[in-house]
VEXBA-139138 format. One record per atom (N, C-alpha, C): x, y negated, z. Coordinates in steps of 0.02 Angstrom, whole numbers, plus 50000, padded with zeros to 5 digits. Layout:
BEGIN
XYZ
...
***
This chain:
BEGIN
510365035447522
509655034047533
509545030147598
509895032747648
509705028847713
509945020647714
510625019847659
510825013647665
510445009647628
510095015047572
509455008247515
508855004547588
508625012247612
508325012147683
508505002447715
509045003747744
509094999747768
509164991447741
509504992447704
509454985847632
508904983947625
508214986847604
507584985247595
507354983847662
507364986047722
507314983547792
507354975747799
508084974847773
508264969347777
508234963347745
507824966647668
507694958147649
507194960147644
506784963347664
505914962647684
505944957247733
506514958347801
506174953747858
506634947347844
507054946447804
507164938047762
506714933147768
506804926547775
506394920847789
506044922247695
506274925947665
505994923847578
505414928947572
505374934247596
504764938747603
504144934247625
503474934047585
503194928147612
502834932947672
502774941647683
502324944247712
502624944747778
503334947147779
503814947447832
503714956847852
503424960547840
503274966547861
503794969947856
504044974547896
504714978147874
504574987547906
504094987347904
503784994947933
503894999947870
503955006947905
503975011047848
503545012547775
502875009347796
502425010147743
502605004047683
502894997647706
503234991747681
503864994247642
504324998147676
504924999747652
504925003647604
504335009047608
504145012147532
503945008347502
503385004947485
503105001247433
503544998547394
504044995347456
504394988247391
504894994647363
505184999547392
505685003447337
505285007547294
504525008347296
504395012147229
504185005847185
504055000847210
504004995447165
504584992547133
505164997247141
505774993747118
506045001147049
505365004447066
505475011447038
506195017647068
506285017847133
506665021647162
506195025647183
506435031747189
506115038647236
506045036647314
505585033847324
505835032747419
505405037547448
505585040447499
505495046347560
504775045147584
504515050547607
503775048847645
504185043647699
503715040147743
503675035447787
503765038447848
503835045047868
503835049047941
504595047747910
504955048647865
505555050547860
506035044747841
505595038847840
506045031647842
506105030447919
505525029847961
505545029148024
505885033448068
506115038548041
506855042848058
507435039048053
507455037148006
508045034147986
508275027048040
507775020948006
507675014648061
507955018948121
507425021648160
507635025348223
508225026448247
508755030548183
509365031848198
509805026348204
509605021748143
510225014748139
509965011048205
509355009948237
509225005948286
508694998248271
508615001648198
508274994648164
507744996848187
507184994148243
506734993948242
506724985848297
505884987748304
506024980348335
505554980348426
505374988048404
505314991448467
505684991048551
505574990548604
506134992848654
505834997048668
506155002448709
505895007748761
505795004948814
505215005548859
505085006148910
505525005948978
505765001648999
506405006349049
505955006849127
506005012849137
505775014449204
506225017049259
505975010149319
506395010049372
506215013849435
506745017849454
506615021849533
506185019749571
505605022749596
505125021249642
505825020349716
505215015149752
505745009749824
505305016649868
505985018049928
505965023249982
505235021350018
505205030350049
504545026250082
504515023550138
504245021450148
504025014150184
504505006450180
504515006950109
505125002050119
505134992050118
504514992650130
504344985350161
504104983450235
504494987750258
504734990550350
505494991950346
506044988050350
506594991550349
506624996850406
506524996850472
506685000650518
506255005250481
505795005650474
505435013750444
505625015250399
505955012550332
506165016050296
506925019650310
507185018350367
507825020150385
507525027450431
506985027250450
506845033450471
507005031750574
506915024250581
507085022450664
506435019450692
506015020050636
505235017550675
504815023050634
504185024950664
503495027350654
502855021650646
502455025450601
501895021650579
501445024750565
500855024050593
500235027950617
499845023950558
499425022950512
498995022750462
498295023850475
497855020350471
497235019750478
496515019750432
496115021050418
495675019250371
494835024750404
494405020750344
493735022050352
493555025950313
493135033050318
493095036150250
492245033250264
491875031550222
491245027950224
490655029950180
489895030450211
489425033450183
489555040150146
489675044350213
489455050650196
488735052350224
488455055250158
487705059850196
487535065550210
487575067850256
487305074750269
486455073850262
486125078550235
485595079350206
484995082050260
484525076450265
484185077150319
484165073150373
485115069850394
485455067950456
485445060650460
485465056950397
485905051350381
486615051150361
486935044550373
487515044350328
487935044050394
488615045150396
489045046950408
489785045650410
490275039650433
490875037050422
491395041950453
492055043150430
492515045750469
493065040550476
493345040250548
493965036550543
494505042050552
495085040550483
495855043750503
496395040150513
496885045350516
497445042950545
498005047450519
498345045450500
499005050850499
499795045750506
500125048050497
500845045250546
501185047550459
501805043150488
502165042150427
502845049350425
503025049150481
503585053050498
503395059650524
503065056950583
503005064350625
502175066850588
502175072650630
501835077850601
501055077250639
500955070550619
500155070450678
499715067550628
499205069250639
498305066650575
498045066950637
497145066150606
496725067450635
496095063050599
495515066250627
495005062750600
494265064150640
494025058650633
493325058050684
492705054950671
492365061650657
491625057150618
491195056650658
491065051450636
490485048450670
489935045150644
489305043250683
488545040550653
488815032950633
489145030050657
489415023650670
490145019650684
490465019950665
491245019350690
491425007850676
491205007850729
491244999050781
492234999050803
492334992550802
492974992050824
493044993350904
492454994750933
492404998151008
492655004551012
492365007950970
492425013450930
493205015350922
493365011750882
494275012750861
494695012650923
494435007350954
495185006551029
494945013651057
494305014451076
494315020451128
494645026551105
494825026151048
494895031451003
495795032150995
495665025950956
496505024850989
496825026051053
496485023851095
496985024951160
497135032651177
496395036951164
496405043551170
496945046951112
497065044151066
497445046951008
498245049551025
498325041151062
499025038851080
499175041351140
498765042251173
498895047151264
499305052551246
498995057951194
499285064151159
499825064151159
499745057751097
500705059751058
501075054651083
500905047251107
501505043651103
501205038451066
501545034251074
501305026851042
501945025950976
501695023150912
502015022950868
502265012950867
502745014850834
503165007250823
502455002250774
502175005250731
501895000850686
501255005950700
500665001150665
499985003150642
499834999150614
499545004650551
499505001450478
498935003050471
498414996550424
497554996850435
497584992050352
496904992350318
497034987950273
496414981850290
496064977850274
495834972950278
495164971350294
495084980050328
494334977650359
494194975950423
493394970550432
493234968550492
493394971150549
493144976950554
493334982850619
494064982950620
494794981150577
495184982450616
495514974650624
495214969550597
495704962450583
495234957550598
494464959150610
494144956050653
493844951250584
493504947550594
492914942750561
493364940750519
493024938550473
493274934350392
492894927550411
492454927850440
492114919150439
492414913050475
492974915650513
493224909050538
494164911050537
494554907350541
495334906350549
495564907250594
496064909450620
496504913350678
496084919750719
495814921950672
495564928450727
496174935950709
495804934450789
496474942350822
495934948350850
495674952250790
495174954850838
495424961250870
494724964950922
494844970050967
495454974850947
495374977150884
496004980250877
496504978550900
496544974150863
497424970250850
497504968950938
496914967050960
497404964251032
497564970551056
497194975751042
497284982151092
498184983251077
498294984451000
498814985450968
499454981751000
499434977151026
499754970651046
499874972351132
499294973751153
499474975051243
499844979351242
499934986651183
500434991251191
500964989751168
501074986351137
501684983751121
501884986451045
501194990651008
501254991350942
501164986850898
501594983950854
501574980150800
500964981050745
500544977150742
499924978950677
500344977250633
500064979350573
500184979250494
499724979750454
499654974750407
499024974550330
499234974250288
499094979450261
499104981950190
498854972850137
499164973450089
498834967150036
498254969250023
497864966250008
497144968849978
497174970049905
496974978749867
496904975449801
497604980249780
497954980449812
498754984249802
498654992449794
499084993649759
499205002449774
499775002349802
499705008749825
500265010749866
500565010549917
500465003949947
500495004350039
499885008950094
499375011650052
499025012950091
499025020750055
499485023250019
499485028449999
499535035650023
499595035150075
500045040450138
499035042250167
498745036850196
498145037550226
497635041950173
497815038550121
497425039350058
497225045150037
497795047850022
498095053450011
497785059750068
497715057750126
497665060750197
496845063050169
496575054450180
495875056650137
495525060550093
495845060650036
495795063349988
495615072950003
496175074650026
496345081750071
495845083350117
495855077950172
495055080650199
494355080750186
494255076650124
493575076050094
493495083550040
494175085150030
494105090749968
493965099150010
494345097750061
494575104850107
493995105650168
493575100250185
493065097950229
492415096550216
492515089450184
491785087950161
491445091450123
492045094650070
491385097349991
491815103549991
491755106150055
491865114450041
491465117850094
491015113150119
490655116450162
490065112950153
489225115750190
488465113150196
488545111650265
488545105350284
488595103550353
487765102950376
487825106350407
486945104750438
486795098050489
487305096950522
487355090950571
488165088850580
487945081850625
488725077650645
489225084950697
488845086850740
489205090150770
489585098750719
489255101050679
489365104850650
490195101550606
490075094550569
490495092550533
491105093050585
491035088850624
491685087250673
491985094850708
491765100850709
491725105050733
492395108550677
492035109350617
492595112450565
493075105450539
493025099050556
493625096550547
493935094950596
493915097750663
494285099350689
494845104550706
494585110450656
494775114450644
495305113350581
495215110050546
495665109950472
496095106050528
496205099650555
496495096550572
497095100250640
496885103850656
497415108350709
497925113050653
497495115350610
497805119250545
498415115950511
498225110550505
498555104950461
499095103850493
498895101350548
499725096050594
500255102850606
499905108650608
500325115850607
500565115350575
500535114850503
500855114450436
501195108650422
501065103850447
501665098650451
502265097950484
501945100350538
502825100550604
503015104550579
502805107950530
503645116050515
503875113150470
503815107350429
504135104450384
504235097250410
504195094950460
504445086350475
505065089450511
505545085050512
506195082050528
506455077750539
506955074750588
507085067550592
506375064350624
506135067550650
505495063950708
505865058050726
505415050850721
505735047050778
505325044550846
505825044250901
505565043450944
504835038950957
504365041150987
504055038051019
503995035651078
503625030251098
503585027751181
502865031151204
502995031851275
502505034451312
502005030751306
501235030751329
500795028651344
500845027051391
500735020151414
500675018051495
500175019951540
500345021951596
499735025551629
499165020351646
499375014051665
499115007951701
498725003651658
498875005951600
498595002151534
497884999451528
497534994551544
496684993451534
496984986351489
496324985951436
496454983051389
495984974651404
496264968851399
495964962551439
496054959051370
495504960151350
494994955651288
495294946851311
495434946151367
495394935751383
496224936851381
496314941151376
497164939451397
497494937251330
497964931651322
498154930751246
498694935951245
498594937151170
499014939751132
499634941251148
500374942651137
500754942851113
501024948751075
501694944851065
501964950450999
502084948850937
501954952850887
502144950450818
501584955750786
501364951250719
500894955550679
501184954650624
500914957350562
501314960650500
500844959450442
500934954450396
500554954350341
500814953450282
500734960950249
500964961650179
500524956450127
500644952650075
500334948850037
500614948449982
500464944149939
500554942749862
500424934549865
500934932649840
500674924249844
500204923849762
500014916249766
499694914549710
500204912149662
499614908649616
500134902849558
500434900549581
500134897249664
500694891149678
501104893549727
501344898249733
501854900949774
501484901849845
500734901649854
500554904149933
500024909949949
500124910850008
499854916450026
499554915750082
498894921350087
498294921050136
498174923950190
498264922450265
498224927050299
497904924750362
497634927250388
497254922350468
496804917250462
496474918950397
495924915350361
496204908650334
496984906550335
497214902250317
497734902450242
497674900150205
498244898750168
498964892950170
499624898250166
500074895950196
500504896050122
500904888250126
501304886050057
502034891250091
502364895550029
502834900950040
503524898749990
503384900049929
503954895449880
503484895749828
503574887649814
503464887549730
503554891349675
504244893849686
504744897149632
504574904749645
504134907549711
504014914749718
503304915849676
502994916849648
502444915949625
502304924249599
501784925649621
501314932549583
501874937549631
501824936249689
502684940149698
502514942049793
502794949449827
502674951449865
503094946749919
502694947449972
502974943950054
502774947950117
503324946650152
503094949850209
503104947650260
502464943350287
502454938950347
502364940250410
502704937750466
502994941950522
502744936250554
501974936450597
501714930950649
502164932750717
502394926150727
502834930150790
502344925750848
501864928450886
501574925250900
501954920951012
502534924451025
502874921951069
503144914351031
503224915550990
504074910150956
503564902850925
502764905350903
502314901650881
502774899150817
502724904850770
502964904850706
502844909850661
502924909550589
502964914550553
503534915550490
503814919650506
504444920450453
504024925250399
504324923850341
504014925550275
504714929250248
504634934750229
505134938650181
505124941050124
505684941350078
505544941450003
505294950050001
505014952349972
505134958149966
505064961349868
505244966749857
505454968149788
505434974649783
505164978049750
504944984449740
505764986849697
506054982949680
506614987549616
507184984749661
507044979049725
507694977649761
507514980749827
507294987249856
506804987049901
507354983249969
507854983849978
508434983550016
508624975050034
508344972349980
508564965449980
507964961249995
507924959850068
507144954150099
507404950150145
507774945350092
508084937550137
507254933750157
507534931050195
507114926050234
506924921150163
506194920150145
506064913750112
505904909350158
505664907850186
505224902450227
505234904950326
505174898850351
504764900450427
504554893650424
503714894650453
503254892250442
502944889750542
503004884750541
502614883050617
501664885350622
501684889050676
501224892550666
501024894850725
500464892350793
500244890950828
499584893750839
499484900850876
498694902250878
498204899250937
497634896750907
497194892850964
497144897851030
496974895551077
496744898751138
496054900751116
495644904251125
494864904151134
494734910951174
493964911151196
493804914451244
493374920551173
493674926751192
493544933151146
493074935051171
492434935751113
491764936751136
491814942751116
491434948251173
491314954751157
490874956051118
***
């Protein structure tokens, strides 16, 4: 039976079949039309199944890439990365609305979170610096693509308050692609936890009430993390001498995760930069080196996470201008 099975399979899908169908409900028809006993159709598609005649593939699913692994030093576990984001329009009832900015670290065992009526990129450095006094300054800080941390969208080469702050310490920024899952998953995630355990498990009557019990989850929390982090990596001190000079240029290197287009380029510093033709719909990881006045572009690959040869370096020159407060 399984070999009639398959016989009828096979000159169903013959160039002489004018219908071409070769499915189980097909494979019965034409053998009771030939007057043979043929099998219900759950029990031909058993069969196909077993010989391999189908025309189906399976799915093949590949190992998720280590984490952080479009950072080699962080995914080796020799750099830290502090994570950033806005939790936005919350209302307490009566008060107005309400933003929180967090933070949590990739490695070591540090969060935190701070709500506020208003959260300005004035806002973030002061916040930052106080963050980083604590614990230590991390190798990277990771933010995704808003104004407050990457500064204006309306004009090309802006380095805003953040980023320079990020830069006098000698921390590397990093942007998330816009639009992506998963690089910003760690923050996300962070979010998620304090809106469930914080926001909507309690009647906040005011800002100070809110910040009051999430300050409390948040001492709770980093408790419960350091008894399970390991392999901490080092951090650098905070400089005592440190004041932050808005006119002073830049240096350093900044970090922009992207996706090129059709035509092999990608967008960053309000500019679009040609990457490879031949890379197209496809991740990069561009490294402004802003001493060297260049930018090296790297392949990156979610199923190769290990393998990010150099595609391109790109001449790449930021204007001088005077940083308006």
């Amino acid at each position: 039976m399984e070999q009639a099975v398959l016989e009828y399979r096979k000159r169903l899908a013959s160039t002489e079949d004018p219908l071409g169908f070769v499915g189980p409900e097909a494979i019965r028809e034409a053998m009771r039309s030939d007057g043979l006993d043929a099998p219900h159709p759950r029990t031909i598609a058993r069969i196909l199944n077993r010989h391999g005649a189908v025309d189906h593939k399976v799915r093949r699913r590949f190992p998720a890439p280590p984490t952080g692994w479009y950072l080699p030093n962080v995914a080796k576990r020799m750099a830290d990365v502090d994570a950033f984001d806005v939790i936005e329009d919350l209302a307490i009832e009566g008060k107005g609305m309400v933003d929180v900015l967090t933070t949590v670290s990739l490695w070591a065992p540090h969060a935190q979170a701070w709500p506020a009526g208003v959260v300005s990129a004035r806002y973030i450095t002061d916040l930052l610096a106080s963050h980083w006094k604590g614990i230590g300054l991390p190798f990277y800080a990771q933010f995704d693509n808003d104004t407050r941390f990457q500064g204006g969208h309306n004009h090309p080469d802006v380095v805003g308050r953040v980023m320079r702050m990020c830069l006098s310490l000698g921390v590397t920024p990093v942007f998330a692609p816009p639009r992506e899952t998963g690089f910003q998953a760690n923050i996300e995630n962070f979010n998620g936890v304090w809106e469930k355990k914080v926001w909507h498990r309690f009647h906040h009557e005011n800002l100070d009430a809110l910040r009051t019990r999430s300050s409390r989850f948040i001492s709770a929390y980093v408790r419960r993390q350091a008894a399970r982090s390991d392999r901490i990596p080092e951090r650098r001190p905070f400089p005592g001498d440190w004041k932050l000079d808005l006119q002073k240029p830049p240096h350093g290197k900044v970090v922009y995760i992207r996706r090129t287009d059709e035509h092999g380029r990608a967008s960053l510093l309000g500019r679009s930069f040609s990457i490879d033709e031949n890379w197209v719909h496809r991740l990069v990881r561009c490294e402004v080196d802003l001493d060297q006045n260049k930018i090296d572009v790297y392949r990156l690959r979610r199923r190769e996470p290990e393998d990010q040869p150099l595609l391109a370096t790109i001449d790449y020159r930021l204007p001088k201008r005077r940083f308006l407060e």
